[in-house]
C-alpha positions in Angstrom: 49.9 213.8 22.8 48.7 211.2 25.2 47.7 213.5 28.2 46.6 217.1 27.9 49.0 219.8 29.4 47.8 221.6 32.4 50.9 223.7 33.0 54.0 224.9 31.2 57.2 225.4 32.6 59.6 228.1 30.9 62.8 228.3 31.4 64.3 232.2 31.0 63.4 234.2 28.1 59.7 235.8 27.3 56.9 234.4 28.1 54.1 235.7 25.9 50.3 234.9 25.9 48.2 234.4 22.8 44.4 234.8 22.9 43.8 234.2 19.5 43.1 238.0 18.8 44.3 240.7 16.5 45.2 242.9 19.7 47.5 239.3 20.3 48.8 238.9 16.9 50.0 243.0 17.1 51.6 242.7 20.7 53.5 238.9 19.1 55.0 241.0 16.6 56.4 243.6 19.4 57.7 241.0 21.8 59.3 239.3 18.6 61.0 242.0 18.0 62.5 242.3 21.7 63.4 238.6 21.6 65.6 239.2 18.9 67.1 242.5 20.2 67.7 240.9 23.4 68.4 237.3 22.2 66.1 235.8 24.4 63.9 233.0 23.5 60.3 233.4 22.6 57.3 230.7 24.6 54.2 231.7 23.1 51.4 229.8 25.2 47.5 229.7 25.6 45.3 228.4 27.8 41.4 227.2 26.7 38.7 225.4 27.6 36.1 223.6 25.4 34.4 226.7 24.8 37.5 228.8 23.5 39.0 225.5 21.2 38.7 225.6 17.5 36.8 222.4 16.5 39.0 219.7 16.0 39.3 217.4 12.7 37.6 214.4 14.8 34.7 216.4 15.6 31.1 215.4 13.8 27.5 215.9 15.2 26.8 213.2 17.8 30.9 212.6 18.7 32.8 214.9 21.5 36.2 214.0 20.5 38.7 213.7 23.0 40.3 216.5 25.0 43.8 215.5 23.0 42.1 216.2 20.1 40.6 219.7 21.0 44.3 220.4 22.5 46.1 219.7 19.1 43.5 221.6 17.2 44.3 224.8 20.0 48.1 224.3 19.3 47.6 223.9 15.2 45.9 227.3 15.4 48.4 229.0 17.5 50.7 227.6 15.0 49.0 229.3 12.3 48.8 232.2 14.0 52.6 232.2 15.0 53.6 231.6 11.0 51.5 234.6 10.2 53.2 236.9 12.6 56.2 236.2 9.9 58.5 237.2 13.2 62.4 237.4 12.3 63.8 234.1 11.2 66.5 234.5 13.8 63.7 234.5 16.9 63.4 230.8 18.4 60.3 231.0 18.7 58.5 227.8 20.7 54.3 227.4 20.9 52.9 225.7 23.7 48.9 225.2 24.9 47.6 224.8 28.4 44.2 223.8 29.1 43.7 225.9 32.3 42.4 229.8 32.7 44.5 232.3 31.6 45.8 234.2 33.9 46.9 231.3 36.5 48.3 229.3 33.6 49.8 232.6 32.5 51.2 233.0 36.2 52.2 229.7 37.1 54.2 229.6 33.3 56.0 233.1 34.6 58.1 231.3 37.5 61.1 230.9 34.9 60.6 234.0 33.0 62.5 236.6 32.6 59.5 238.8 30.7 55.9 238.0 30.1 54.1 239.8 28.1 50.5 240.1 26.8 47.8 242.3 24.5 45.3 244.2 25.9 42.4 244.3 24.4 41.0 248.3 24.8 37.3 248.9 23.7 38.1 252.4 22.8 37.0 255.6 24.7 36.7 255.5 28.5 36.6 251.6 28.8 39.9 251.5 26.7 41.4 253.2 29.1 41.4 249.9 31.3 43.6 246.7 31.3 41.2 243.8 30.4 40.9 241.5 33.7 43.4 238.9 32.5 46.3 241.7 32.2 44.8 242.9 35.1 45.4 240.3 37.3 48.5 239.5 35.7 49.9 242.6 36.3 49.9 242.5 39.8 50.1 238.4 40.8 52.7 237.7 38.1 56.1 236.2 39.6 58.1 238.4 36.8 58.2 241.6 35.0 55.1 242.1 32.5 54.2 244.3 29.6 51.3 244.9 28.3 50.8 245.8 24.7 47.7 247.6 23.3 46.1 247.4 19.9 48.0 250.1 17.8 50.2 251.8 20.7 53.5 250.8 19.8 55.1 254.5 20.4 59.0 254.3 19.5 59.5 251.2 17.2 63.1 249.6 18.7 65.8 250.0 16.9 67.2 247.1 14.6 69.8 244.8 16.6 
């Protein structure tokens, strides 16, 4: 990685973003599952800033490593966190990071989609009755269809393909 990625472009299939929660990790496993019953592909993509990155390798007290390094240690992690979704083998599956703000990274990344599709993460009671502001204002700037998956409200599992 030479330069740090400000956009991604995705070209048909889901477009799914990862915060790095467990509200995430539950709503990968459901848009996994639709990838494969639909055979589309799977972008998995987040966006961070210096105060969302895991601290890279380089890093030691009195040394800000470069923004490539912070970028590789955001990908490595969504990495991780891909592998531990243990999605079908059959998904192809690809992990992207964007160092821009969620939801116009999220937007811009949407022009090719066919589906984007995100976690919500609900507080519980009368707050977790609203969509957090990022799958709020995806919901209604996004250039394509979006979903948005809550913590523990999968309803009717999908049939196997």
């Amino acid at each position: 990685m030479d330069e740090v990625r400000e956009a991604v472009t995705v070209e048909g299939g889901i477009l799914f973003g990862h915060d790095g929660s467990t509200c995430a990790q539950e709503a990968l496993q459901w848009a996994g599952r639709l990838a494969l019953r639909a055979d589309l592909d799977l972008h998995v993509v987040r966006s961070w800033s210096l105060t969302t990155a895991p601290r890279p390798a380089t890093w030691t007290p009195g040394y800000v490593p470069p923004l490539v390094d912070w970028e590789k240690a955001v990908l490595d992690e969504l990495t991780r966190h891909v592998a531990v979704a243990e999605l079908d083998p059959g998904v192809r599956v690809s992990c992207s990071v964007v160092h821009k703000a969620p939801a116009p990274a999220l937007t811009a990344a949407a022009e090719g989609a066919n589906l984007l599709i995100v976690g919500a993460r609900g507080h519980g009671g009368f707050a977790g009755l609203l969509l957090g502001s990022v799958s709020d204002q995806l919901v209604h700037h996004a250039p394509c269809p979006v979903t948005v998956v809550r913590t523990g409200a999968f309803g009717r599992e999908l049939p196997p393909a």
